[in-house]
C-alpha positions as CSV (number, residue, x, y, z in Angstrom):
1,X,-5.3,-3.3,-14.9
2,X,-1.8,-3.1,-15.8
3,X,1.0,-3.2,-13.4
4,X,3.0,0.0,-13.2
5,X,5.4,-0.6,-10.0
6,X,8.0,-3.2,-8.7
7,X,8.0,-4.0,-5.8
8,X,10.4,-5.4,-2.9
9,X,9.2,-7.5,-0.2
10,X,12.1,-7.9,2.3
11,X,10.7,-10.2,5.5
12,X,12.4,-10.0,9.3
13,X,11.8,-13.6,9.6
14,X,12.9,-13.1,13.3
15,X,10.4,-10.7,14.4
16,X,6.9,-11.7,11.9
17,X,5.7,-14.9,12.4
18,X,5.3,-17.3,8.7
19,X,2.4,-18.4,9.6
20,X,0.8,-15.0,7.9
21,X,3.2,-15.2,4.3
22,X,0.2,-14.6,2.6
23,X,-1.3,-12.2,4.4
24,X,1.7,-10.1,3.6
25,X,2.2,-11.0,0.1
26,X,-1.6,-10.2,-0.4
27,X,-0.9,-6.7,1.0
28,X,2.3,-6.2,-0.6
29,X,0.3,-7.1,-4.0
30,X,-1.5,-4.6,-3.6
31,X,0.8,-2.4,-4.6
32,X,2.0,-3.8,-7.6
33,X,4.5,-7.0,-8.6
34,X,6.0,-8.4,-5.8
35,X,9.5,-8.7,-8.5
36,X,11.5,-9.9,-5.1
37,X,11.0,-11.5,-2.2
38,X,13.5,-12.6,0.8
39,X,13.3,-13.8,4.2
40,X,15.9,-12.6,6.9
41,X,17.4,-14.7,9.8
42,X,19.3,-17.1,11.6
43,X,17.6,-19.9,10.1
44,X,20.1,-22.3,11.1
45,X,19.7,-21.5,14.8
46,X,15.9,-22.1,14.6
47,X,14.6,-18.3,14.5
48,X,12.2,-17.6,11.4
49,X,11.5,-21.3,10.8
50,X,8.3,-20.9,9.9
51,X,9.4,-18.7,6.8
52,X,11.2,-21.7,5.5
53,X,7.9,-23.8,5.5
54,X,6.1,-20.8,3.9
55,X,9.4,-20.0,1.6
56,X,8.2,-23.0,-1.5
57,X,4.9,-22.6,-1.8
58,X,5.2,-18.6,-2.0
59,X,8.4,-18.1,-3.7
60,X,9.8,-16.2,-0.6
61,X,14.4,-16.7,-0.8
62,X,15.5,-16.9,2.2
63,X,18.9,-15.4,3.6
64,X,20.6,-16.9,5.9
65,X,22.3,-14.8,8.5
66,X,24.6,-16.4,11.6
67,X,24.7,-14.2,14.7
68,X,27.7,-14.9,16.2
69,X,27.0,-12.9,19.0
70,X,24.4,-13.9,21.9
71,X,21.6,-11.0,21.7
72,X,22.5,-9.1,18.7
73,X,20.0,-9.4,15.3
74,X,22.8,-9.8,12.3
75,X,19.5,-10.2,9.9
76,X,18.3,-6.8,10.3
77,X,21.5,-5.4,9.3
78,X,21.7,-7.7,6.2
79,X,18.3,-6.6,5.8
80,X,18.8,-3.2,5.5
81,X,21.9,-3.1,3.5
82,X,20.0,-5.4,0.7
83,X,17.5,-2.6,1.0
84,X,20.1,0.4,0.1
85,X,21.9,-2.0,-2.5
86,X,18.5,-2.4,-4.1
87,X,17.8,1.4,-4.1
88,X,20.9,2.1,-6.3
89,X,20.7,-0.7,-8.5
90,X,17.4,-1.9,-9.3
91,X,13.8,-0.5,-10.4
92,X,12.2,-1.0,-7.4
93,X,9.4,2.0,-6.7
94,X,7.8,0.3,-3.7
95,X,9.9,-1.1,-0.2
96,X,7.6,-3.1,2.1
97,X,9.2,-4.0,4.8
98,X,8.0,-7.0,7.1
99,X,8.5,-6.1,10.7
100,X,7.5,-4.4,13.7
101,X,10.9,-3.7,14.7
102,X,11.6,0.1,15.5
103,X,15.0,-0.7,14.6
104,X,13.7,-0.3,10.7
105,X,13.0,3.3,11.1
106,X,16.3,5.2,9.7
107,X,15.7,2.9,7.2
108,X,12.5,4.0,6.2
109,X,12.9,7.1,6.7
110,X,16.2,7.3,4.2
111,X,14.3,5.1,1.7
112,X,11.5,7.5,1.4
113,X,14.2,10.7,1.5
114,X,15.5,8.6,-1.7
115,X,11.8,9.2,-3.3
116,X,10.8,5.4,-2.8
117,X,7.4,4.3,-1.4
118,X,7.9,2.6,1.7
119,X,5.2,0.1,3.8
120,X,5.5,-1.6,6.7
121,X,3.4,-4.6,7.4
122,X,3.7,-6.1,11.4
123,X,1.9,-6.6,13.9
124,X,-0.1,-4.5,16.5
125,X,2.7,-4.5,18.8
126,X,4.6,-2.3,16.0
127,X,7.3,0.4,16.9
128,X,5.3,3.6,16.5
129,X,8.2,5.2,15.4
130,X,8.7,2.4,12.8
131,X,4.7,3.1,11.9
132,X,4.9,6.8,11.3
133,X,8.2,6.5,9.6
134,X,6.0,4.7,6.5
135,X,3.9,5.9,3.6
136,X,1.3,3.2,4.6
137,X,1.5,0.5,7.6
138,X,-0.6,-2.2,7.2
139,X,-1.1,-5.1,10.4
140,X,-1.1,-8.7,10.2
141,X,-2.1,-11.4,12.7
142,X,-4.1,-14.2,13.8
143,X,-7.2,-12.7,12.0
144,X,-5.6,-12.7,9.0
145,X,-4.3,-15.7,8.3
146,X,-8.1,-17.1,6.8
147,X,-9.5,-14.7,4.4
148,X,-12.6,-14.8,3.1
149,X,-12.9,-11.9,-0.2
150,X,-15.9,-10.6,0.8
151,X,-17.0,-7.3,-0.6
152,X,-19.2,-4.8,0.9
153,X,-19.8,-1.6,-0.9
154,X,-19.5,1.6,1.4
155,X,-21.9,4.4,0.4
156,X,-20.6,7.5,-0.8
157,X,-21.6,11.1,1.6
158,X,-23.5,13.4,-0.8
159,X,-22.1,16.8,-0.4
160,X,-23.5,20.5,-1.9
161,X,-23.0,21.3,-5.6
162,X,-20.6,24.8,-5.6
163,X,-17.2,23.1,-5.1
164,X,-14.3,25.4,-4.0
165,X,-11.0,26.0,-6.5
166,X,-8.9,23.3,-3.7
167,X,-12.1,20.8,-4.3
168,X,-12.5,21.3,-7.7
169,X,-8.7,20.4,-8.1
170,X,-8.8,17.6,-6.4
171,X,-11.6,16.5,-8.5
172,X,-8.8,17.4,-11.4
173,X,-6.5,15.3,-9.7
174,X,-8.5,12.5,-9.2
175,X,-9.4,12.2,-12.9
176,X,-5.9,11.8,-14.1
177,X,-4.9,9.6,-11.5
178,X,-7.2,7.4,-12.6
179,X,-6.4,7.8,-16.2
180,X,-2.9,6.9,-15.5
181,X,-3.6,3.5,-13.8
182,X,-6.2,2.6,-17.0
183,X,-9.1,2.7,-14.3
184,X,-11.7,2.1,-16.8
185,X,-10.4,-1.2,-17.9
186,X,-11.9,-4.3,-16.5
187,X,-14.0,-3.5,-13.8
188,X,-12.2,-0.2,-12.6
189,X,-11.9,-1.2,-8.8
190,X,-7.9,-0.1,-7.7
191,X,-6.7,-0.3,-4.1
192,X,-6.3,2.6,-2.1
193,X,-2.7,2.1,-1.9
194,X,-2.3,2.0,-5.8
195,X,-4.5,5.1,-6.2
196,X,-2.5,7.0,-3.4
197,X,0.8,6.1,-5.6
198,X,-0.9,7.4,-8.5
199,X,-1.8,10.8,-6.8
200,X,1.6,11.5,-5.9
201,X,3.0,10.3,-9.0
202,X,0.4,13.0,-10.9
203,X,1.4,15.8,-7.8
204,X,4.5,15.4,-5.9
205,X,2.9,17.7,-3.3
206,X,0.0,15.5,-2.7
207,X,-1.2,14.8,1.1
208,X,-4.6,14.4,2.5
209,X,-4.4,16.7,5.1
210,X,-3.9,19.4,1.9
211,X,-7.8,18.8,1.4
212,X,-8.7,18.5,5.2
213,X,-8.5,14.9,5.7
214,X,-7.2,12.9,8.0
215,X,-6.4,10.1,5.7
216,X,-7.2,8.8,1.8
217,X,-10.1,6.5,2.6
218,X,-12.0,9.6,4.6
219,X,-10.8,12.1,1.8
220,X,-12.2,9.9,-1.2
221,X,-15.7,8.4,0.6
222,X,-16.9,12.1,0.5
223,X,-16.9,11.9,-3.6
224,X,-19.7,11.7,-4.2
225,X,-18.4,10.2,-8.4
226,X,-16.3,7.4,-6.1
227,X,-17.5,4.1,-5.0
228,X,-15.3,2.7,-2.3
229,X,-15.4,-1.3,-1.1
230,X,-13.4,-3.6,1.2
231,X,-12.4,-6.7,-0.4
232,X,-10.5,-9.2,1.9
233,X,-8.6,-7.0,3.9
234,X,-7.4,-4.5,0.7
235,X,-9.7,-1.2,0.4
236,X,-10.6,-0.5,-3.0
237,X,-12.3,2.5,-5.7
238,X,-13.8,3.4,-8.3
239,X,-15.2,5.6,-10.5
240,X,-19.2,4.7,-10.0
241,X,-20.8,3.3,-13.6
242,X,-22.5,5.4,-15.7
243,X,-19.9,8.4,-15.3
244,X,-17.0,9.0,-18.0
245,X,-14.4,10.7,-15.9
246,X,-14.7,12.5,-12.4
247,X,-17.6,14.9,-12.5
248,X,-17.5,18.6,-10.6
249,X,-20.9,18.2,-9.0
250,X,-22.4,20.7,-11.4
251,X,-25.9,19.8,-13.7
252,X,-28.0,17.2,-13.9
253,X,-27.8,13.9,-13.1
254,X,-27.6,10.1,-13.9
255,X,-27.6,7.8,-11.4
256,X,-28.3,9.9,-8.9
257,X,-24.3,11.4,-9.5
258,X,-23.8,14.8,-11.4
259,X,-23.4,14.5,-15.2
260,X,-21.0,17.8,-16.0
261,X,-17.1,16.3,-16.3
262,X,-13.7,17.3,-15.8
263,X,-11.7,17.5,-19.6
């Protein structure tokens, strides 16, 4: 599948230990290429280290910042203004910023005014303020430092054929989503976080809660045309084999799925 959006991934090293770099690269991936990638902190007085054993082996450049004085983080405000530098003068569609610091949340929340995806990956002990204040949040820890891919398939609710106009444009919307990440190349599977880029993208008035979900993964396992797995700690979709394009739950069958299409 091709890659349709850049992305920044700019690391407190101060506040998220190194020990997880590729836990966070693997989620910021997710999203698209990872075109930049820099590590935050006072380096020199010991805080972050860890990031400068993970910075080689995963390409991470890392920033030094001196705090001259005793209690005050100079790195997050280096942080941020790399962040609003890179707003104005790069193509960057996707922020991720690594921290759990609530400290990050005007800066979110201005990013995201600005029309930019933004994700925070931290721990659990993140700012709630910081959590809400992203499009996605996604948390890393001692579980997620070994990985094993291992994919389990999660089985799609069946619902009633006579679909409402809302449901029958979401079906709509789902279709050209799809279309525009080239979901039928390879073997279709896209992350959630790609897809929910994609809906926007397609209908700048997109939410979840438009169709009476809670969240993507709840809104899409109710499809009956989607297939939804984990893999690793990423969850992905598809459209299920055998079907052409997102069906409206009308006619006959293959595969136990309806056979009428959205054109």
């Amino acid at each position: 599948m091709p890659v349709h959006h850049r992305v920044a991934v700019l690391i407190d090293a101060e506040n998220v230990s190194g020990d997880f770099a590729a836990s966070v690269l693997r989620e910021a991936g997710a999203y698209g290429a990872t075109v930049m990638r820099r590590a935050y902190g006072d380096f020199a007085q010991g805080r972050g280290s860890s990031w400068l054993v993970a910075a080689v082996p995963y390409a991470i450049e890392t920033i030094q910042v001196s705090s001259p004085i005793k209690g005050k983080n100079f790195s997050d405000m280096r942080m941020t203004i790399d962040a609003v530098q890179l707003m104005f003068i790069s193509k960057v569609d996707v922020f991720c910023l690594v921290s759990s610091d609530g400290d990050f949340t005007p800066l979110a929340i201005y990013l995201r005014g600005a029309g930019k995806v933004v994700v925070g990956i931290g721990t659990k002990r993140a700012s709630a303020s910081f959590h809400q204040s992203c499009d996605a949040f996604h948390i890393v820890g001692p579980h997620s430092i070994i990985q094993a891919p291992i994919a389990t398939t999660l089985k799609p609710q069946m619902k009633p054929a006579g679909k409402s106009g809302k449901e029958q444009g979401l079906l709509s919307l789902l279709s050209k989503a799809f279309k525009s990440l080239d979901a039928d190349k390879a073997d279709g599977w896209v992350s959630l976080s790609v897809l929910g880029i994609a809906l926007r993208e397609t209908d700048s008035n997109f939410t979840s809660k438009s169709y009476g979900s809670a969240g993507l993964k709840k809104l899409l396992v109710q499809q009956p045309s989607l297939e939804l797995r984990r893999y690793g700690q990423v969850d992905e979709v598809r459209v299920s084999p055998g079907i052409t394009d997102i069906p409206a739950l009308e006619g006959a069958a293959i595969n136990g799925f309806p056979t009428s299409l959205f054109k």
